[in-house]
N, C-alpha and C positions, 0 to 999 in steps of 0.2 A: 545528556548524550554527547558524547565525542563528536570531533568534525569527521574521523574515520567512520562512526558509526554511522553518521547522515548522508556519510559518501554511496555508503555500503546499502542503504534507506531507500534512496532516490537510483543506486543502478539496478537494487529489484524493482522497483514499480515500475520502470521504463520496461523491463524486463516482458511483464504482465500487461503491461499494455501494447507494448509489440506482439506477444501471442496470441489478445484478444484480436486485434486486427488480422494477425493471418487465419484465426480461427472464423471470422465475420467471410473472409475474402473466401475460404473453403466452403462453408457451406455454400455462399454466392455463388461460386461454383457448380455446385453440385444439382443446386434449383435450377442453375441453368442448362445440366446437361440432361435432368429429367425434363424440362420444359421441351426442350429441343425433340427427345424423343417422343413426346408425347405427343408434341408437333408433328412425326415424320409419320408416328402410325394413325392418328387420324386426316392427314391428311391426304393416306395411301387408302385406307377406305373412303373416303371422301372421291378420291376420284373413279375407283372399280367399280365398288357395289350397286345393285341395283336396287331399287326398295323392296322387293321383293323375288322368289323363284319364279323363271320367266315359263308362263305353260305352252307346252308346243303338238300339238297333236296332230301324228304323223300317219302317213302307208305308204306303202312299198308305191313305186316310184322307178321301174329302173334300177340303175344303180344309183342316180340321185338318194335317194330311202330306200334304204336293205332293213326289212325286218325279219331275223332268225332267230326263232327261241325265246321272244320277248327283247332282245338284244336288237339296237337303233346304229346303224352305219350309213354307208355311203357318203356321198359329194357332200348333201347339205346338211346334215349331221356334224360331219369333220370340221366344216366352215364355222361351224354355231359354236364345235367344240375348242377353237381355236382362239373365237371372241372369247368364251369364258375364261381362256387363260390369261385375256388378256385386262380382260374389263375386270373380272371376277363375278361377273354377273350369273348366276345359277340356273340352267335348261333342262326341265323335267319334262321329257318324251314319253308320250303314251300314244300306246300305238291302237288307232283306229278305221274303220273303212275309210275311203278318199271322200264319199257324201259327210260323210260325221265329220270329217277334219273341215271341210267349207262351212258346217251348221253350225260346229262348235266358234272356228272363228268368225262367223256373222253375229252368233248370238254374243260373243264376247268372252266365254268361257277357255279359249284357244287366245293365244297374246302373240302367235307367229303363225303366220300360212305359209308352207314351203315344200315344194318350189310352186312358183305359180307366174302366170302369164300377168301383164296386166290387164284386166278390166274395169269398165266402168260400173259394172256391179260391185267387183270388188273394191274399189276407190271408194265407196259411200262408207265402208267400215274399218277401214285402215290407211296408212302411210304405206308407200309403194318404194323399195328402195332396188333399182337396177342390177343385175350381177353379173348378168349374159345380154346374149342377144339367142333369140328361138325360133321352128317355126312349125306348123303340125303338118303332115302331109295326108295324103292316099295313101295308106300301105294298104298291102296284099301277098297273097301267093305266086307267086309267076303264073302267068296265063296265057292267052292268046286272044283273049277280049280286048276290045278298041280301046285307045287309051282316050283316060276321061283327063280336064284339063282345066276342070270350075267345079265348085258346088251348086253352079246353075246344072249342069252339067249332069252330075253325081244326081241331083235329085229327078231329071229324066228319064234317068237308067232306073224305071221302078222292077226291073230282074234282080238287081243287086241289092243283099240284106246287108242293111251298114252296124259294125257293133260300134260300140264306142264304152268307156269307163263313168259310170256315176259320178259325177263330183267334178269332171273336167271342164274346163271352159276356156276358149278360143276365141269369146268376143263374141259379138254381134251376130255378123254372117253364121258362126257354128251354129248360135244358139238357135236362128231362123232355120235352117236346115232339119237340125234333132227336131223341131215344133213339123216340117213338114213333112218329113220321114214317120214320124209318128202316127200322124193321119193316115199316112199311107200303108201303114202296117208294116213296116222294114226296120224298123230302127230295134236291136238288140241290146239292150244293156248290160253292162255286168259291174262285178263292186271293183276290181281289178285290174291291171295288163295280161296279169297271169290267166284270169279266166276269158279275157277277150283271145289271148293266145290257144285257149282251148278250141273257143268258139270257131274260129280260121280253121284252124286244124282239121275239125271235125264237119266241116261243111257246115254248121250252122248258120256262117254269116261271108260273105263274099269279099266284103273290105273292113279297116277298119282308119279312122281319123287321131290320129296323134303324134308327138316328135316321136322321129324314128326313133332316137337314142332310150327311149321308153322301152319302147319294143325291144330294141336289140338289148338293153340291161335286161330285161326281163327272161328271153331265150339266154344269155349268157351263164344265167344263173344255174341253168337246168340242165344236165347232159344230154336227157332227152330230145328236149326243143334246140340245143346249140344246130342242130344240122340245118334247120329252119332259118339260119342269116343268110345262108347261100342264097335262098328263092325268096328272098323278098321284092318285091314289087313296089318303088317309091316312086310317085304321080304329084309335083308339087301343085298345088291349087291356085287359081288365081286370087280368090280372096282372100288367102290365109298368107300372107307376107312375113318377114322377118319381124319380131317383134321383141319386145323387155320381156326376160324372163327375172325371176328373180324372188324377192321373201318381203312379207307385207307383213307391217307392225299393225297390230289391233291400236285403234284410238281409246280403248278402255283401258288400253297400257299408262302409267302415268308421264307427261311430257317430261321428265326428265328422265326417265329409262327410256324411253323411243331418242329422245336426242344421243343417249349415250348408245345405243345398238345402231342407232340409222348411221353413226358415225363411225363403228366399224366396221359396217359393213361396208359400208360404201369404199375403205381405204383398201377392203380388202379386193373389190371389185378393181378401183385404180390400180392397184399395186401389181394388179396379175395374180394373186394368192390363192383369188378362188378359181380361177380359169388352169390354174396349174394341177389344185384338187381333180375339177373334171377330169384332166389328162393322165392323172394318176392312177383315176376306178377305170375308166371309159377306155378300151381296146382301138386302137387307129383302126379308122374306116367303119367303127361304128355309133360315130356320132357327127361329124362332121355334116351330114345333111339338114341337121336340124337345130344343131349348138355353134355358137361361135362365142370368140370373146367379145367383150361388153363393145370393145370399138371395132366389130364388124360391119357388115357391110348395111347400111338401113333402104 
C-alpha cells in the first residue's frame, strides 16, 4: 500500500468514527427527550388524579343543588366542578332524597356530603372542610303573631306546627327540639324545601327552621312561589348562631384523595372563589341573612 493510500486509510476511519460518536450523541438525545416527556406526563397525573371517581349524592338544595331533568347544578356543583378541572379528580352526582344523601354518606357509600352545617354527628364519619359561614332561622309567612326569639321559645308555642326537611341538621339544640316537637304532635316533615314550601303555603304547617337562602333558592326556582320572597317572615333564634357551612369528605375516602380535595377546597374557600359562586346563582337580598363569606362575622 502507498503512503497516499494509508493517508486516504486513516481519514476514512476517523471519518466513521466521528459518525459513530454523533450517531451515540443522537440517540442520547433522543432517550433523553422521551425520558423527559414521560417524566412530565406521569408526573401530571401523579399530581391530579384521584384513585378513583369521587361518589357525591346530592338534592335540591336551594340554589346551592339544582336538580333538573337528572341534570346537577348550582353553587356546590360548580365548586366540585371547578376542582375537577383542577385536580382531575372525577365527581359522579346522583341525585337522591336529602335522608339518603346523610345515610348514603354515614354508611360510606357517598365520599362527599354537600353542603352541610357542621356537626358532631357528622364529624364521626368524615373530614369537615369550611367554605362559608351559615345560619338557620324561623321562617314564616308574614303574620301578626308574637314574635318568637328561641327555640325554648318555639317549643312553648304548642299552636304552631313546625315543618322542617328530612335529612337537615343544625346541631344539637335543632335536633332536641324535632325530639320535643315530635312528642308533642307538631313537627311536619317532608323529603324537601320545595314540599316544605307547599306545606306553608297551604296551612299545613305555621313555620318552618332552615337558611333563608334555602328557602328563597327554592321560591326562586318557581314562578309560582317567586311572589312568596315578598312575605317572608325571618326570626333569628337564639340557639342557632352563625356557624361553618361547608362539604365533608367521608373517611372511607382514601387519605390521599381527601388530602388532595380538602386542599382545594379549602384554597377555593381562602381565595374567595367559592363565595363569588354563591354571588353568582343567589339574587342580592336573598341570601345574605343566612350566608356569609367564610371570614364573616363568628
Amino acid at each position: 500500500m502507498t503512503t497516499q493510500d494509508m493517508a486516504r486509510e486513516r481519514r476514512s476511519q476517523a471519518r466513521e468514527r466521528a459518525a459513530a460518536r454523533d450517531g451515540r450523541r443522537m440517540a442520547g438525545w433522543r432517550v433523553g427527550v422521551w425520558l423527559a416527556a414521560g417524566v412530565a406526563l406521569t408526573g401530571g397525573a401523579a399530581r391530579a388524579d384521584c384513585s378513583r371517581p369521587i361518589r357525591v349524592p346530592v338534592a335540591p338544595i336551594g340554589l346551592s343543588v339544582v336538580t333538573t331533568g337528572g341534570e346537577v347544578s348550582g353553587v356546590f356543583p360548580e365548586v366540585l366542578r371547578k376542582i375537577a378541572t383542577e385536580t382531575g379528580c372525577q365527581f359522579n352526582f346522583v341525585v337522591v332524597p336529602r335522608a339518603r344523601v346523610e345515610a348514603m354518606f354515614a354508611g360510606g357509600s357517598g365520599d362527599v356530603l354537600v353542603p352541610a352545617t357542621r356537626t358532631a354527628q357528622r364529624d364521626v364519619h368524615g373530614d369537615f372542610v369550611p367554605m362559608m359561614r351559615s345560619r338557620a332561622l324561623l321562617i314564616s309567612l308574614a303574620s301578626d303573631r308574637a314574635p318568637i326569639e328561641s327555640l325554648a321559645d318555639l317549643a312553648d308555642r304548642r299552636e304552631l306546627r313546625v315543618a322542617v326537611v328530612r335529612g337537615f341538621d343544625y346541631g344539637e339544640p335543632y335536633q332536641q327540639l324535632l325530639r320535643t316537637l315530635k312528642a308533642q304532635r307538631r313537627l311536619v316533615v317532608e323529603a324537601d324545601p320545595a314540599a316544605v314550601v307547599r306545606t306553608l303555603e297551604r296551612s299545613l304547617a305555621d313555620v318552618t327552621l332552615m337558611a333563608p337562602s334555602i328557602l328563597a333558592g327554592t321560591l326562586l326556582q318557581d314562578a309560582r312561589t317567586r311572589p312568596l320572597l315578598d312575605r317572608l317572615r325571618l326570626e333569628p333564634m337564639a340557639e342557632l348562631g352563625w356557624g361553618d357551612s361547608g362539604v365533608y369528605l367521608s373517611r372511607h375516602l382514601p387519605a390521599k384523595d381527601r388530602e388532595v380535595l380538602a386542599d382545594a377546597l379549602e384554597r377555593s374557600a381562602k381565595s374567595g372563589a367559592a363565595w363569588k359562586t354563591v354571588q353568582k346563582h343567589y339574587p342580592v337580598g336573598s341570601y345574605e341573612e343566612g350566608l356569609r363569606a367564610i371570614g364573616g362575622t363568628r
